[in-house]
N, C-alpha and C positions, 0 to 999 in steps of 0.2 A: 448907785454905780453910774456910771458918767456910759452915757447912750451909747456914744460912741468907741466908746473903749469892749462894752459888751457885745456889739455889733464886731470887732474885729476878731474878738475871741469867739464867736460862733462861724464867724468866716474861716480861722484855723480850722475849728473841728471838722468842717466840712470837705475842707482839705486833705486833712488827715486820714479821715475815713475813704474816700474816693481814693488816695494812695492805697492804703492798706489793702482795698478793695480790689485794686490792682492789680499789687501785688499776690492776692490769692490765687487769683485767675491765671496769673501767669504759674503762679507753682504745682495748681493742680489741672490746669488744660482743660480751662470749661468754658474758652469761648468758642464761637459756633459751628469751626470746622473738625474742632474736636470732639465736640458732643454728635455730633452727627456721624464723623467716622467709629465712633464707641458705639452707636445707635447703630450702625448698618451691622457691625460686627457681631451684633447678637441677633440679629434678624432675617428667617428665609426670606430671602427677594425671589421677585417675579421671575428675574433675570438668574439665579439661583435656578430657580425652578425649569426654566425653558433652558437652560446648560444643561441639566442632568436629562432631558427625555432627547437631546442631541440626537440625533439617524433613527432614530425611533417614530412612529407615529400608529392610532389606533383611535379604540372608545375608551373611555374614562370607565371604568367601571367600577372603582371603588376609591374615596373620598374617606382617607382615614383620619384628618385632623378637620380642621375650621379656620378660619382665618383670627389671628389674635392667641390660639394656641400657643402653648409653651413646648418647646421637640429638644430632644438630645438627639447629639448629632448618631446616625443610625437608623433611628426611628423611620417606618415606612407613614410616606405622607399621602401618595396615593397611587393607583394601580392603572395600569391598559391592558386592557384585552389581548389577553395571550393564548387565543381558539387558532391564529391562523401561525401563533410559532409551535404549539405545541402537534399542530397536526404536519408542520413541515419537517420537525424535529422527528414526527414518528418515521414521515417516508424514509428519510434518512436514516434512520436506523434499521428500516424495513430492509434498506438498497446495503448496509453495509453487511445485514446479516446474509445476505443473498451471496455477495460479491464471499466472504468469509467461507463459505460454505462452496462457491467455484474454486475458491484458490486447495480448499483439503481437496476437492476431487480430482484438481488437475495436477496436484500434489501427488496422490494417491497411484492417479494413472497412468504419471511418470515413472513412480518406482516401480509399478507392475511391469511399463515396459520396460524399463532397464533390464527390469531380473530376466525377462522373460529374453530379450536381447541378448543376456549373457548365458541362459539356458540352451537357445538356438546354438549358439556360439559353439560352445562347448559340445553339446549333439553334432552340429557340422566336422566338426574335429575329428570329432572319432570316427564318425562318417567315411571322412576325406582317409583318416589308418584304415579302416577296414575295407576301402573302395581302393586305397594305394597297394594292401597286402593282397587284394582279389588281383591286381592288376598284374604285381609280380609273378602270382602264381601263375595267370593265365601267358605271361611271357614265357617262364619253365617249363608249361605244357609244351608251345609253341616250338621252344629250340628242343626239346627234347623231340616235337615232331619233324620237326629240320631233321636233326641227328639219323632217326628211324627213315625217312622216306631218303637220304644220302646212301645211306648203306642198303636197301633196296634197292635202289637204283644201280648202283653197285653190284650189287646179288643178280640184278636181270639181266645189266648185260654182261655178265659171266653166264647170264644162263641157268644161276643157281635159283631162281627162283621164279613165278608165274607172273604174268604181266597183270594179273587180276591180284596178286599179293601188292606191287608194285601201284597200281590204282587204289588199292585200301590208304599203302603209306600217305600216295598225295590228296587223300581225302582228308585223312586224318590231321595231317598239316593245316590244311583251307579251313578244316574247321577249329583250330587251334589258331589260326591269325585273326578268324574272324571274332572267336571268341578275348584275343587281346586287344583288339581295333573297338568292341563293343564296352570292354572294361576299363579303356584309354576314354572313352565319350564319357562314360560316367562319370569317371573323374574330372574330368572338362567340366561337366556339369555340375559339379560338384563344390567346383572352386570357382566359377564363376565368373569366370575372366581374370581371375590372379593363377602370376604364375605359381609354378607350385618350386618351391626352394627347399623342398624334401622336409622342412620342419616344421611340422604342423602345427606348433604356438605362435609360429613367429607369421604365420599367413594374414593378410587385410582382405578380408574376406568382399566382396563390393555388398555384395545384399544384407550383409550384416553391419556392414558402416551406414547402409542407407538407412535400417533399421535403427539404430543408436542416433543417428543422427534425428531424427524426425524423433526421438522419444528425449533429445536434451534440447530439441524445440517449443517442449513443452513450456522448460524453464521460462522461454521468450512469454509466452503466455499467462503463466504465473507472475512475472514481473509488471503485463500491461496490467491484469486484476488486483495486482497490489499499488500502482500508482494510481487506480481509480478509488481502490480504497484511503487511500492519503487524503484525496480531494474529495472524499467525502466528509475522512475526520475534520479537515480543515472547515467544510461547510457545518460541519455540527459545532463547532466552537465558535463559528460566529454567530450562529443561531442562538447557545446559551449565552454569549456575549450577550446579542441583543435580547434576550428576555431576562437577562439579570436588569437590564434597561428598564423593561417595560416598569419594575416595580421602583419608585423614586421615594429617596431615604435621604433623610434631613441631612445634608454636608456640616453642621457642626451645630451646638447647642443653640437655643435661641429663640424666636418668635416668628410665626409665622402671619408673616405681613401682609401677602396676598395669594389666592390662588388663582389660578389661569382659567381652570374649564370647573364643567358642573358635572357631576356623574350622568353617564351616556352621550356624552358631546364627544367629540372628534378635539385629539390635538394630534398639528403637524409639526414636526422639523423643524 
């Protein structure tokens, strides 16, 4: 075969192959930015790793894989020290069961005073009838002792009767006004500085609105112990937030490339 002519057909084939070769590369993405982003894809990175312990920071204390590992994504790859959330998470639930336990008693010691405010209520009531029906009678007395000590007076100076009969009548009177002016105070006191509009349901009693009042004060109280309790829940959810942190779990299938710390070293932030 003529030198030359074999030299050009081995220059083809050379050709040929370098295209072909080419062309593979280009259909199946194996030159070197592809092979490297197909290579990160399957591998925990460093930077993988220091994303997931983000606001987090502690001891290492437990070191579940190796470096070169094979992880599904989930799998726990290693651990921090969770002594200073589990005992902040206790106070916190120490503070909310406290706070839970103020709010039933101030619960509790509003409805006693409510009842107890509508008990009063209703006792003053009847109070206020029975101090109103003393007062009428003790008026009845009164004019009935007007009536008698008029017609005395009457009777003496006709002469028909003794000036010592006449001194009983206006005895009997004085002590029958004083007995209405004493039964009138009562009721004064009774009602409290309200006037009285003869219908005893319809009275605003003042000592009894001050009582009702200061026992739906309580509500104010029950309300600040429950916006403490919100801002506890809130602080306990970020607590289990950041200890669901502390334990770092492989973000997807893969290799793990490198680790950051050794058990018992410190990682920060």
């Amino acid at each position: 075969m003529d030198p030359k002519a074999k030299a050009k057909r081995v220059g083809i084939a050379f050709i040929v192959l370098f295209i072909v070769a080419g062309l593979v590369l280009m259909y199946t993405g194996s030159d070197a930015v592809v092979l490297a982003t197909r290579q990160k894809e399957g591998i925990l990175t460093a930077e993988q790793v220091k994303m997931s312990f983000d606001s987090v920071s502690g001891r290492l204390v437990r070191e579940a894989v190796r470096e070169g590992d094979e992880v599904r994504a989930g799998d726990v790859v290693m651990e921090l020290d969770a002594t200073d959330n589990t005992l902040a998470l206790a106070r916190v639930d120490a503070q909310l069961a406290q706070i839970e336990a103020q709010i039933a008693r101030t619960k509790t010691a509003m409805g006693i005073s409510m009842q107890q405010v509508d008990t009063n209520e209703t006792q003053s009531f009847r109070g206020i009838d029975r101090q109103r029906a003393a007062l009428d009678a003790a008026r009845a007395t009164e004019a009935n002792s007007a009536r008698d000590y008029e017609r005395m007076a009457a009777l003496f100076a006709e002469g028909a009767v003794s000036k010592e009969a006449l001194d009983n009548a206006e005895m009997r009177l004085s002590v029958a006004r004083a007995a209405t002016q004493q039964q009138a105070q009562n009721l004064a006191q009774l009602l409290g500085g309200a006037a009285d509009t003869g219908n005893t349901e319809s009275l605003s009693l003042p000592t009894i609105e001050q009582a009702r009042q200061s026992a739906a004060n309580m509500g104010n109280d029950v309300a600040a112990l429950e916006a403490q309790r919100d801002a506890l829940l809130v602080q306990k959810k970020e607590l289990e937030v950041a200890r669901d942190r502390l334990v770092l779990r492989a973000p997807e299938d893969g290799k793990v490339l490198k680790l950051l710390a050794k058990e018992g070293e410190m990682i920060s932030p």
